[in-house]
Each structure stands twice: as structure tokens, then as C-alpha cells.
matplotlib code that plots the C-alpha trace (Angstrom):
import matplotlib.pyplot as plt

x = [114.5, 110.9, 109.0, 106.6, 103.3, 102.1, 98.5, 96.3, 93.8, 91.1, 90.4, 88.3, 86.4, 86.5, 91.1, 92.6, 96.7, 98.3, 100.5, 102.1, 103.3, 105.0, 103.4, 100.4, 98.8, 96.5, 94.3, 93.0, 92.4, 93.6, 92.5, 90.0, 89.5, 86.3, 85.8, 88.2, 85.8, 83.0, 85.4, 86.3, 82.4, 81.0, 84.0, 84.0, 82.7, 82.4, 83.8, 82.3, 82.5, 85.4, 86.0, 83.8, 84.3, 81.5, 82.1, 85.0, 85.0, 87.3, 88.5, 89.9, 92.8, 92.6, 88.4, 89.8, 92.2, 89.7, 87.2, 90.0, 91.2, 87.8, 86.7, 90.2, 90.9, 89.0, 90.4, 93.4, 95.3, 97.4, 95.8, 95.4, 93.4, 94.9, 94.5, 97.0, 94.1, 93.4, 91.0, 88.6, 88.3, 84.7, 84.4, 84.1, 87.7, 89.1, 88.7, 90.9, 93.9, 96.5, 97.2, 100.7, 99.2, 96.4, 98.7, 100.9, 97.6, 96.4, 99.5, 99.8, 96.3, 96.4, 100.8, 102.2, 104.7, 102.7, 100.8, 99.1, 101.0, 104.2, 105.8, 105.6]
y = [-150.0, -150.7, -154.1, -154.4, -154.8, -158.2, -157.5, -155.2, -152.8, -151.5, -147.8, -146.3, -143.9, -141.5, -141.7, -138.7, -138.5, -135.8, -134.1, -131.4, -129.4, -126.6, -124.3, -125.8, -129.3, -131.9, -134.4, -137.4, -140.7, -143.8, -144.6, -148.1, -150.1, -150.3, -146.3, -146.5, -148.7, -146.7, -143.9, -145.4, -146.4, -142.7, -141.1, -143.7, -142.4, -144.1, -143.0, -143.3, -146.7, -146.4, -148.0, -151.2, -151.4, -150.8, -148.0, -148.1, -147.1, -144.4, -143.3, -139.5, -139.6, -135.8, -136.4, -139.3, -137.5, -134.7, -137.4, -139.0, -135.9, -135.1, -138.4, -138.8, -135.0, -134.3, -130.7, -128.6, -126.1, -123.2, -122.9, -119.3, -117.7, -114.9, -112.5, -114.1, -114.6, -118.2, -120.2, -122.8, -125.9, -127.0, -128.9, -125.9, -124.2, -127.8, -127.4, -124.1, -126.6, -126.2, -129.2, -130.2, -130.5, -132.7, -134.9, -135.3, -135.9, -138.7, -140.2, -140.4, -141.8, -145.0, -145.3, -147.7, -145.5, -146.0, -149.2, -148.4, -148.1, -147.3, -143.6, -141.3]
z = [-81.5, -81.0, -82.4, -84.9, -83.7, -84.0, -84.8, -86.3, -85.1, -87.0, -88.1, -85.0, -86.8, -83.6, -84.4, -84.4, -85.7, -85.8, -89.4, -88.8, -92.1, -91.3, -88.2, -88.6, -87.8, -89.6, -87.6, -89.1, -89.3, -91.1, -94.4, -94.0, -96.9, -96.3, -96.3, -99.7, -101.7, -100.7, -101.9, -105.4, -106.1, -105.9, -107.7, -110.5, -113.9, -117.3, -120.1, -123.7, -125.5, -128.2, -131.2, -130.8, -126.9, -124.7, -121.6, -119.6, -116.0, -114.7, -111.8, -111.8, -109.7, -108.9, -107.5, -105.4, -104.1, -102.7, -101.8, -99.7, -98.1, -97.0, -95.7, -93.3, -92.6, -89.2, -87.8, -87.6, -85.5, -86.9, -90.5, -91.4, -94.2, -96.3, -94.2, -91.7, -89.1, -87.9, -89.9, -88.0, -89.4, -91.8, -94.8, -96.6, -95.7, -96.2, -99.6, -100.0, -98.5, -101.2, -103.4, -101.6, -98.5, -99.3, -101.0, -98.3, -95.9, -98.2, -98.1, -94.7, -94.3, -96.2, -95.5, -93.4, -91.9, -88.6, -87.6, -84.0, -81.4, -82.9, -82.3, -84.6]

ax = plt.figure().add_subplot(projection="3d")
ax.plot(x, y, z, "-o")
ax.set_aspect("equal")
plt.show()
């Protein structure tokens, strides 16, 4: 049984972890709450004033989501395209990542299933 670390390091932009989802492997980096407020502020939108109220702001969980994945996602191994053939990793073919995955990246970046230096 290992012990909890006792203090906390900060997100090293230059982290790489490791997801591996079937054949294939996700690197990325942890979630900082700095890079999430940044995050929130350009995907927030206002919506129209109703019924007396003035414009509410909104935050669509589906744009976050993306904005997320592409901000902690950094490279992969074993993705293939349709064809079968290996696919190398841009900000462009991250996009095509299906939904699950994504997901399941995002969760891991901002989880605390793993503080630094604990095993995965």
C-alpha cells in the first residue's frame, strides 16, 4: 500500500501520462485550473435575456468538453484511421476521436485517481 503524497505539484505543461483505451494509447497532461478558467471564459456564450431578465451566460457542456480534450491531449500511439492504417497525431485528426474516448480523456485529466508520483 503506497502513501498519499503529502504535497502537490503543479501541472508541468511539458507532462506527458499515458491512457490507454483499448490497443491504443492517449498522452496527456493534467487538467490546471488555471488552463480550465481560460477554458470556461472562451467557450462561454450568453443567451437571450428572458422574460424581464437580462442575458445569462452559458457554458455548453458538449464545446467544453472538445475545448478540454484539445487543450490536455498531446499525442498518441496505435490510433488508426478507417482504413486500418496508423493515423499520426495533429489537432486536426484529434477531432475525429470518437465521443467515448474523449470523455474518458477529460475525465482523466482533471480526476484525482492519480496525484504525482503515485502508480498508475
Amino acid at each position: 500500500m503506497s502513501a498519499r503524497q503529502t504535497s502537490l505539484v503543479l501541472v508541468d505543461p511539458e507532462e506527458r501520462l499515458a491512457l490507454a483505451l483499448g490497443g491504443s494509447v492517449l498522452f496527456y497532461r493534467r487538467l490546471s485550473l488555471g488552463a480550465l478558467a481560460a477554458i470556461e471564459r472562451q467557450q462561454m456564450r450568453l443567451l437571450s435575456p428572458s422574460q424581464g431578465q437580462g442575458p445569462r451566460p452559458w457554458l455548453p457542456p458538449q464545446a467544453l468538453e472538445a475545448a478540454i480534450a484539445a487543450h490536455v491531449l498531446v499525442g498518441w500511439q496505435g490510433v488508426l484511421g478507417p482504413d486500418g492504417e496508423p493515423v499520426a497525431f495533429s489537432p486536426e485528426a484529434a477531432l475525429r476521436l470518437p465521443i467515448a474516448a474523449r470523455r474518458r480523456l477529460v475525465e482523466r485529466a482533471h480526476s484525482s485517481e492519480l496525484w504525482p508520483g503515485e502508480k498508475t
